[in-house]
C-alpha positions as CSV (number, residue, x, y, z in Angstrom):
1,X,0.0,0.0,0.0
2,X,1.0,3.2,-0.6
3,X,1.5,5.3,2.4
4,X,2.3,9.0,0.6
5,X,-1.2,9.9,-0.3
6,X,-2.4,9.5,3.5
7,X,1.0,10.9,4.7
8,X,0.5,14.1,2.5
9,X,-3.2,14.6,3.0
10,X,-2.5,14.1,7.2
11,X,0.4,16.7,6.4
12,X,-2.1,18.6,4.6
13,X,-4.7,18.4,7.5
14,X,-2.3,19.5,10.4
15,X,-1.2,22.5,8.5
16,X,-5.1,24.0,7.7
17,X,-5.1,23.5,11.6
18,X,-2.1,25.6,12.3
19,X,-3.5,28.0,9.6
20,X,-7.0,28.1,10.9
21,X,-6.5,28.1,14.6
22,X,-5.5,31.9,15.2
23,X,-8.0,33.1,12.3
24,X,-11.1,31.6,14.1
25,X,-9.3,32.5,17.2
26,X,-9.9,36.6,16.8
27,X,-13.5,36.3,15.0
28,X,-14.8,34.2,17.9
29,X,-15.3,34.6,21.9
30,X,-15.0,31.8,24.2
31,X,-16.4,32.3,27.2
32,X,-14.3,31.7,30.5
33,X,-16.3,28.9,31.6
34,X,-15.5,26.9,28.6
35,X,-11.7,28.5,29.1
36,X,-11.2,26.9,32.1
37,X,-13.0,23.7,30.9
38,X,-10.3,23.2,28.5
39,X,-7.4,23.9,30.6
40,X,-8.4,21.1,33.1
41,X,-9.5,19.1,30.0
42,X,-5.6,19.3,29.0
43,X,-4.0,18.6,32.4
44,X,-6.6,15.5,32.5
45,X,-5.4,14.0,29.1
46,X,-1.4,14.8,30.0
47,X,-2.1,13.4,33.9
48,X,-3.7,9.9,32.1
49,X,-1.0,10.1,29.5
50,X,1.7,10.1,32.4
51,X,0.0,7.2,34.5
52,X,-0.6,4.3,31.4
53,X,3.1,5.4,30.4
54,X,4.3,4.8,33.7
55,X,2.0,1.7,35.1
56,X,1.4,0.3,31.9
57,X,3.9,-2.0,29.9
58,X,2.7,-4.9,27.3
59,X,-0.6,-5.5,28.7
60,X,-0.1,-5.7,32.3
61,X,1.3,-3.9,35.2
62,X,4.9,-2.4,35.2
63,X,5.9,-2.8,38.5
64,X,6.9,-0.1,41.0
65,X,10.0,1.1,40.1
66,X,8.6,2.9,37.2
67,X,6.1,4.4,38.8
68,X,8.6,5.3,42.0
69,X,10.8,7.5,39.5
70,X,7.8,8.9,37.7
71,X,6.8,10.2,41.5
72,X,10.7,11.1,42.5
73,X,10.1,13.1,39.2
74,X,7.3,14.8,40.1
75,X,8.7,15.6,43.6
76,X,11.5,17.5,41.9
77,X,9.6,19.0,39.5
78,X,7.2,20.3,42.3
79,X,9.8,22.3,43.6
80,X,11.3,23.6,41.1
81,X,15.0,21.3,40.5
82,X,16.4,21.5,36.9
83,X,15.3,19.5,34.2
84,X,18.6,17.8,34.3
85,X,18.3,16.9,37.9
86,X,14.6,15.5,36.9
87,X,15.6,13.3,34.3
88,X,18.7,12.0,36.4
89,X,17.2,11.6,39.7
90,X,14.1,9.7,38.4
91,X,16.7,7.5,35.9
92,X,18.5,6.6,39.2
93,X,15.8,5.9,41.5
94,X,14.2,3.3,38.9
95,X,17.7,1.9,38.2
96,X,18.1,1.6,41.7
97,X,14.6,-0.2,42.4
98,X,15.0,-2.7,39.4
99,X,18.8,-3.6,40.4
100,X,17.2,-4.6,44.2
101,X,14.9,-6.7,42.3
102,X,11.5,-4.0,42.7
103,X,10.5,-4.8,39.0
C-alpha cells in the first residue's frame, strides 16, 4: 500500500489547523467557563498520558519502580529542581529499584 497519499493529506490536515486556529481565534469569543474547561481538559489527558506510560507495559502492570521515579520526578519537579536533575534523579531511582529486584 502506498503510504504518501495518507502521509500528505494528514500533512495537509495539520497544517489547515495551524492555519485556521488563530483566524477563528480573533472572530470568535469563548467564554471563560468553557476556558477553564479546557485547561483542566488538558491537564486530564497529560495526567492519564503520564499514568498508562508509567504503570502500563505490554498488557499488564509495570511494577513499582517505574512508577517510583515517575513520582521522585514529580517531587522534583514540584519544587522547582532543573530539568537535568529530573531526568537523572528519576533515571537513578528506577535503576536503583530494578537492580534490588523491585520490578
Amino acid at each position: 500500500m502506498n503510504y504518501v497519499l495518507p502521509m500528505v493529506g494528514l500533512a495537509a490536515g495539520t497544517l489547515a489547523f495551524r492555519l485556521v486556529g488563530p483566524y477563528l481565534r480573533s472572530r470568535t469569543t469563548i467564554s471563560p467557563r468553557v476556558e477553564r474547561l479546557v485547561s483542566v481538559a488538558v491537564a486530564v489527558i497529560f495526567v492519564a498520558l503520564i499514568a498508562t506510560s508509567a504503570l502500563i507495559v505490554d498488557y499488564g502492570f509495570a511494577g513499582f519502580a517505574c512508577p517510583a521515579g515517575v513520582l521522585v520526578a514529580a517531587v522534583l519537579a514540584w519544587r522547582n529542581a532543573p530539568f537535568v536533575t529530573i531526568v537523572v534523579a528519576a533515571a537513578a531511582a528506577t535503576a536503583a529499584l530494578r537492580w534490588f529486584g523491585v520490578a
